[in-house]
C-alpha positions, 0 to 999 in steps of 0.5 A: 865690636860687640855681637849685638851690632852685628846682623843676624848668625844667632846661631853662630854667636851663639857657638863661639860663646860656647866654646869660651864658656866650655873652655874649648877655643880651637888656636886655629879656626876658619871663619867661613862665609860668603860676602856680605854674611859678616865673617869679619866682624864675628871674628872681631866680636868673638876675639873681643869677648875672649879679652873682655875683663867683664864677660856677659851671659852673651856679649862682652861688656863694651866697657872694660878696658880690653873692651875700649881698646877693642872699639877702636881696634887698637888693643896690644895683643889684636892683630889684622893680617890683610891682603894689600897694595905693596908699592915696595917689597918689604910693605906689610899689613902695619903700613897700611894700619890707619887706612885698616881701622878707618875703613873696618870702623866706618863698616866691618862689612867692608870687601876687597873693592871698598878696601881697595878704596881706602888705599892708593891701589893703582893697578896692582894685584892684591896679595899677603906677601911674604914680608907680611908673613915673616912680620906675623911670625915676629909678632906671634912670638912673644907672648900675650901682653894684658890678654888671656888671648893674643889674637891674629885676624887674618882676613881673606887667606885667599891672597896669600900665595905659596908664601903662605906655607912659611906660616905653617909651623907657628900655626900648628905649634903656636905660643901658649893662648895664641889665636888664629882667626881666617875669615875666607869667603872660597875655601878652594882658593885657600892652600890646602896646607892652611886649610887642614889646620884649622877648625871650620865655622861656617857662616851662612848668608843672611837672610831676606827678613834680615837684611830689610829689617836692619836697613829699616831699623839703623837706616830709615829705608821705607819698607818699600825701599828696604824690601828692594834693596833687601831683595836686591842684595842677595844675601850680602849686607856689604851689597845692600849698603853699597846700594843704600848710596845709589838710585835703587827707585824705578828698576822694576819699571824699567825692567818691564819697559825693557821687556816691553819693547823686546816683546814687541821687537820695537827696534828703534825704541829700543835703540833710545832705550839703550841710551838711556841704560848706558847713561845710567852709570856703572853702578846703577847699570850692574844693580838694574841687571842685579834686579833683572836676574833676580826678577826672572829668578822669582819668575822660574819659581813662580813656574816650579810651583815654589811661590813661598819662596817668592820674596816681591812686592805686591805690584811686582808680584803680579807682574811676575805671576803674568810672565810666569804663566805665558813664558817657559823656564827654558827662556827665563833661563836664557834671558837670565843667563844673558844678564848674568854674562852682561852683568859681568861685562859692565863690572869690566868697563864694557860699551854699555850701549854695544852691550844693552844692544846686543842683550836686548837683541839676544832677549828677542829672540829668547822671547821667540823660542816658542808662540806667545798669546797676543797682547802683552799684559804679562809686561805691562805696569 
């Protein structure tokens, strides 16, 4: 992994380059961001450029040896600790190695649900056990192989439990040029035991422009369709590629459809409304609701006077700008939060028609909180 494949964080590559180049390598650092941000695939890169035999001004070379071995994460002195779905108490992270490569490999912006995928989870609860913490202090007690650098990647710290605390001596008094790299998306579920010993990088979301950018370069979206997806996604790469594999056309339209009929209280269309929401499927039910939330948030900007911060296409836009002047922030508010909650709700194998009903019930009487102007313009395509 090479700094120039991954989206975005200029500024990030661009301090771990410098703490190579000014010989200022912390052995312990946290690689901190939200999903979707690329935490993991910095780590990778950064742990590559500290191996490459053929370091660039600002990238490792992708040619040398270190670097090959690299490519395909099977370099002797990297090492990926993860959490994972033990079906027998002594399993660790090397029993599940290939599923590892194969899944980083095919995205390094993979999270838990995609991992959980590349492997025979069942219903169990994903954890670092402590098998998997004695095998990291075996494999961390000798000394690098063909590196300068012996590397641990261990990803989402999160999982490791009060087992965890075995670690803390190889951590804080590791072999000679040994490194941890965590990469961790919620600082307040890593044990503070841990989290004191290591230096912080934080790593911000990516950005709108990014995000639509790449999916046009390296996926052939339309901009339409990036910008969508772009707008959609939040932030989180992971997301965006995830919706790159679902029906995103039509969200909008249906959106305002659904605003239409709430409007108008129109119950038995809405009854047939909802049964079209609920054969939508699962995924295409969460990401309808993702654009809705996101919708009435332009729209609370739009009411704060912060239009620069609005990120719509032109037609949405308008549609926007309409709502914005006829609905207050305190319904937009109620109307967001019952999607945040049915959001939650579908993610959790709920009744989808039970569930649309009773939001387009809620959102009724939101739309009520105070006289709204005759005809319904504001709502219309």
């Amino acid at each position: 992994m090479q700094f120039k494949q991954i989206v975005g964080q200029d500024g990030v590559k661009q301090r771990l380059i410098n703490t190579v180049k000014e010989n200022r390598v912390s052995h312990a650092q946290l690689f901190l961001g939200p999903e979707g941000a690329g935490g993991l695939a910095l780590a990778v890169a950064y742990a590559q450029y500290l191996s490459c035999e053929d370091k660039q001004e600002d990238d490792s070379c992708g040619i040398c040896a270190s670097c090959r071995k690299y490519e395909k994460l099977m370099h002797p002195d990297l090492h990926f600790s993860y959490p994972f779905f033990a079906k027998h108490k002594d399993d660790t992270a090397i029993t599940f190695i290939e599923q590892w490569r194969e899944a980083f490999l095919a995205s390094p912006y993979l999270n838990l649900d995609v991992w959980r995928g590349y492997l025979d989870a069942e219903n169990k609860q994903a954890n670092i056990n402590i098998a998997e913490c004695h095998q990291i202090i075996k494999k961390l007690s000798f000394k690098p192989f063909e590196s300068a650098y012996k590397v641990l990647i261990l990803w989402l710290p999160e999982y490791l439990d009060k087992e965890g605390n075995t670690l803390l001596k190889i951590i804080e008094e590791p072999q000679p040029n040994t490194l941890f790299l965590l990469v961790a998306q919620n600082q307040d579920q890593i044990l503070n035991t841990i989290l004191s010993r290591t230096q912080l990088v934080k790593i911000p979301a990516l950005g709108y422009d990014e995000i639509r950018n790449h999916l046009i370069a390296e996926h052939n979206q339309t901009e339409n369709n990036a910008a969508q997806i772009a707008y959609l996604s939040n932030g989180n790469l992971t997301e965006a590629l995830a919706m790159l594999q679902q029906e995103t056309k039509g969200y909008h339209g249906l959106f305002v459809q659904w605003l239409r009929l709430c409007f108008a209280n129109k119950g038995i269309e809405i009854v047939g409304f909802v049964d079209q929401l609920s054969k939508m499927g699962r995924e295409n039910q969460k990401n309808f609701l993702c654009y809705g939330i996101s919708f009435i948030r332009e729209c609370c900007l739009l009411m704060a006077d912060a239009g620069n911060l609005v990120h719509l296409p032109a037609a949405e836009l308008e549609t926007a700008q309409k709502m914005s002047g006829v609905m207050n922030i305190s319904m937009a508010q109620a109307i967001s939060t019952a999607l945040e909650k049915a959001h939650y709700h579908v993610e959790r194998n709920a009744n989808p028609k039970i569930l649309f009903l009773d939001v387009s019930l809620q959102i009724i009487s939101y739309l009520k909180i105070k006289p709204i102007p005759q005809g319904n313009q504001y709502i219309s395509n």
